[in-house]
N, C-alpha and C positions, 0 to 999 in steps of 0.2 A: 461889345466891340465898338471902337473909336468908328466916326465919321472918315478921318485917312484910312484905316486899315478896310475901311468898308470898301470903301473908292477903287483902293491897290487891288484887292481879292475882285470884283469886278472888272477892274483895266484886263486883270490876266483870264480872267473866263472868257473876254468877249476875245481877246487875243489867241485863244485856245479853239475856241469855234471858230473862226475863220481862218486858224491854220488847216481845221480839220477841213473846213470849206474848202479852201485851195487842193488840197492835197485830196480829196475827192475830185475836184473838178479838174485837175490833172491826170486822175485815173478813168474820167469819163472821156476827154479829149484824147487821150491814147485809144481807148479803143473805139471813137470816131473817124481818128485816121487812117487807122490800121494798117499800120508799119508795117513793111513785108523785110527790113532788112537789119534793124536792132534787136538781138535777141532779146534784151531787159525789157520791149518796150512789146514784143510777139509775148512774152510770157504773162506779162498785166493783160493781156487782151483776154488773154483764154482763162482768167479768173476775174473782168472786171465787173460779173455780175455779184460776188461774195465780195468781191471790196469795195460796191456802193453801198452797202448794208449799214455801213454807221449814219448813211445821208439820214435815216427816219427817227433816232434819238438827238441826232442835229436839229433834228424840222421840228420834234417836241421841246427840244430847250430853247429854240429860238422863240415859239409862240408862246409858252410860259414868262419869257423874257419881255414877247411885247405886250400880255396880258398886264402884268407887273407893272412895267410902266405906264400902261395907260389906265390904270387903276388908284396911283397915287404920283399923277400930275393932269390929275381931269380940268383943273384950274389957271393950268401955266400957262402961260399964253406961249410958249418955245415947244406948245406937245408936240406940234408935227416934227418939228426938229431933233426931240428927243425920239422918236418913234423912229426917224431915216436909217438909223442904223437897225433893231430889229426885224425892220421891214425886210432893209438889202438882204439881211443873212438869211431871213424866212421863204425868200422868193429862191434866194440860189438854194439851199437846200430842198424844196420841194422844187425846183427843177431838177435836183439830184436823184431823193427819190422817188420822178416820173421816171427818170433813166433807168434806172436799176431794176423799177415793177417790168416796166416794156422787155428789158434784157430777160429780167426772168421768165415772164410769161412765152417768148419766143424760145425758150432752151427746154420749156416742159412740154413732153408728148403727149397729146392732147387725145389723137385718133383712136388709139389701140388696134387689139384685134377686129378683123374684116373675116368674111367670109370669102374664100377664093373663091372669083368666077367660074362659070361652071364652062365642062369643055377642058381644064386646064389641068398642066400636070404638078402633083407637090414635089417639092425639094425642100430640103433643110439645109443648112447651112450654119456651121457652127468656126468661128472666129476666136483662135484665143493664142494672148502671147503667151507663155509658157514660164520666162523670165530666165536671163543667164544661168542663175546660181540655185534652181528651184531644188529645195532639196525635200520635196514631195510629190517627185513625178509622177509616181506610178500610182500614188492617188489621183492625181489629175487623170492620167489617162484611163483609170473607172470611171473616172465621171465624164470624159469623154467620149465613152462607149453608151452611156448612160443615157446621153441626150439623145442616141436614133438618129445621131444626123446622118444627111446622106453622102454630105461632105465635109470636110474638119479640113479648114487653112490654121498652121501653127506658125510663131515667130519665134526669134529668137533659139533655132533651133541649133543645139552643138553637138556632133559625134559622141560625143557622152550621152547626151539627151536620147539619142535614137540607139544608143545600145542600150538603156533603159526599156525605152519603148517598143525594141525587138521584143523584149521578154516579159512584155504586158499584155492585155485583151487586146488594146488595140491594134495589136498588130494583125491576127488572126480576121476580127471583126469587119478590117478593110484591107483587101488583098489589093488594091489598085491605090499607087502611092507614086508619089512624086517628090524626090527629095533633095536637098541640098543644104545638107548640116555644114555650117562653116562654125568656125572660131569666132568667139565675139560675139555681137550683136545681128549680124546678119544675114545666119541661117534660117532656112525655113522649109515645110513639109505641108504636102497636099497627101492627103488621104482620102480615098472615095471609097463605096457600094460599087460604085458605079464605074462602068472602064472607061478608062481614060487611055485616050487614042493619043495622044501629040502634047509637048508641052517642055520645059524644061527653064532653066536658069534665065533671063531677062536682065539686059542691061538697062537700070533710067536713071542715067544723067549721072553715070558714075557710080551707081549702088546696084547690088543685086537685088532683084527679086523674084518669084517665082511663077508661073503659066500654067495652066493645064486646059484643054480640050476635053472638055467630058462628054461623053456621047449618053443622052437620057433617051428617055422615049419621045419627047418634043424637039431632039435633034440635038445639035451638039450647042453646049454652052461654054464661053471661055471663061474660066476665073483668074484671077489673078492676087496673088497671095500680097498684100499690100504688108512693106514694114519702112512707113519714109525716115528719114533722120531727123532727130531732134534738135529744131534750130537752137541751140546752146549757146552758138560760138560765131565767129564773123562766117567762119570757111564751112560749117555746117549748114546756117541758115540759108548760104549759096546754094551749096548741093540743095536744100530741102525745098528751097523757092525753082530748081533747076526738074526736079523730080515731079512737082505736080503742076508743072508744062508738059513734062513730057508724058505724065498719063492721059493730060489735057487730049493732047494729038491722038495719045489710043482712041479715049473714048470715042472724041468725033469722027476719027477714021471708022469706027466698028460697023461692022455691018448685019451681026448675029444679037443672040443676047449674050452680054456680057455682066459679068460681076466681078468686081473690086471688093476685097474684103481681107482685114487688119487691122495692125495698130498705125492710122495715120501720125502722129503725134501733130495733131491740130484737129479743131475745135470747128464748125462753124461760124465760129468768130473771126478767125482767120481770112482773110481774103484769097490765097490760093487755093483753098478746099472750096469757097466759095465758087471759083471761076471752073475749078477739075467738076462740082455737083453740076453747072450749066452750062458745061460741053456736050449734056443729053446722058445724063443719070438723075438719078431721085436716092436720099437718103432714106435705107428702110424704116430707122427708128422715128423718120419727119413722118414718113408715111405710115406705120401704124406701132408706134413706139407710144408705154404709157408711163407717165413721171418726168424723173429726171436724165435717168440714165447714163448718170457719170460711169466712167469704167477706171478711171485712175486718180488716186493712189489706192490702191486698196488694200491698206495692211490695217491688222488689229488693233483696236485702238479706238478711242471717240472722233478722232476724224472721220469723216465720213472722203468716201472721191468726190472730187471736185469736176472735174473735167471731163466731158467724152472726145477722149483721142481714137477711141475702136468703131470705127466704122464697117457697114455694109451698103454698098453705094450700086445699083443695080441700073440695067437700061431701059430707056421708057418699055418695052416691050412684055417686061416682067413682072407682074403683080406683086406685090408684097403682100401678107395673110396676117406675121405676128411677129414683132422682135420684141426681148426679154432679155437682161445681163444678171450673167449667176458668177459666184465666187469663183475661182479657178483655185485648188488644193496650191500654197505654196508661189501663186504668180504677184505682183504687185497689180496687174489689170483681170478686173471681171471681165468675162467673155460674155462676147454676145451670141445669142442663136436667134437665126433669123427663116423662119419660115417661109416659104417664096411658091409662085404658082407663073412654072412654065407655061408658055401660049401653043396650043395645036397647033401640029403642022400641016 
């Protein structure tokens, strides 16, 4: 190969690397700022730990590149010159992947299972959307009888779904139910062991969702069936930035133990799940969650999920014991079961 064709094939590598450069460091600065009002800009946030991932074959072609060079012009007197450019690119990509290790190392559950304090009462708790169009319900709901929970929040629950679910275990299994099938995305179903005193449909911020009053041995606990909206769109990510204010106000209003539990559709990365966890909750899977814990997409296939949008979000008063995410028959989201230890009364 000619000396020009050598030149040209290098002008476009090093052109090619610091596209890649920019367009990482665009996808770091996004989720620095963390937009709470462009949805293109909310959805890079809640994936911008898998899309730092090219910064670490960036940071080895860079240092290979400045090996290179500083290995055949040890004599030039222009090295430092020649060297400014793989230096720049070598420094911003291993600032990129600093970013991305830190991102990652903060989204794995690190704690795991705990031993509940003693004195305290268990509850289970089991989380799962269901999905509009599941056309494997009545497996799901074996395997929802399955896990022993004491309580089952379902989303996405439609009048279809629950004439299903009339004619499964689970219906028999939990006599104390709280429901509200709607059309769409917005239905949903509390099922307990346990009686449930008070509760019913909830207005936040323009969307339904669902309450119950559970009376346990440790007194009554409020859950609340969480399904926020998925900021997609300008008039969506209003409602969904409108919705986790207004559970904000629940939380710090509450005065019992409560629990929040669903599909948020937001991430820890997000700034308003941020500000709803320190209104005076704790994330179960922060507190004894082990891996990664994505719960969405989860369809067959070598994707793996990416994202945890299913949360169990509980009040200081509540111990967390063990949460774990298992397939759901037919949902696009794994469900979570979270273990939990009521405080005596």
């Amino acid at each position: 190969m000619n000396r020009g064709a050598t030149q040209t094939l290098t002008r476009i590598a090093w052109l090619i690397g610091w596209l890649a450069a920019g367009g990482l460091t665009a996808v770091a600065l996004i989720r620095a700022l963390s937009s709470e009002t462009e949805p293109l800009l909310i959805g890079v946030q809640g994936i911008a730990v898998w899309l730092l991932l090219p910064a670490y074959p960036l940071l080895v072609c860079a240092v290979i590149a400045l090996v290179h060079r500083a290995r055949h012009a040890r004599r030039d007197p222009d090295l430092p010159a020649r060297l400014r450019w793989p230096l720049a690119l070598g420094a911003v990509a291993l600032a990129l992947a600093v970013a991305q290790a830190v991102l990652l190392v903060t989204a794995v559950g690190w704690n795991g299972p705990r031993t509940a304090p003693a004195g305290t009462t268990p509850l289970r708790i089991v989380s799962a959307n269901v999905l509009l169009d599941n056309t494997e319900l009545s497996t799901l709901a074996g395997e929802l009888v399955a896990t022993d929970a004491d309580v089952i929040v379902l989303e996405e629950v439609t009048p279809e779904h629950l004439a299903t679910l009339a004619a499964s275990p689970l219906w028999a299994a939990y006599p104390e139910r709280m429901l509200d099938a709607l059309p769409g995305f917005h239905g949903s179903a509390i099922f307990s062991r346990l009686p449930i005193e008070d509760g019913g449909r909830i207005d936040v911020a323009g969307a339904p969702m669902l309450e119950a009053s559970i009376r346990t041995p440790a007194g009554l606990v409020r859950v609340i069936d969480v399904h926020a909206l998925a900021p997609v769109d300008a008039a969506n990510t209003v409602l969904w930035r409108g919705q986790y204010a207004e559970l904000a106000r629940i939380s710090a209003s509450a005065t019992g133990s409560l629990i929040l539990a669903g599909d948020f559709n937001a991430t820890l990365d997000h700034a308003p799940l941020q500000r709803l966890v320190a209104s005076g909750l704790r994330d179960a899977f922060v507190e004894a969650g082990s891996g990664f814990g994505a719960t969405w997409p989860r369809w067959d296939g070598i994707v793996p999920p990416l994202m945890r949008l299913d949360h169990v979000l509980v009040s200081r008063q509540i111990a967390v014991v063990a949460v774990t995410d298992q397939v759901s028959a037919g949902s696009d989201h794994r469900r979570l079961v979270a273990d939990l230890a009521l405080p005596a009364l």
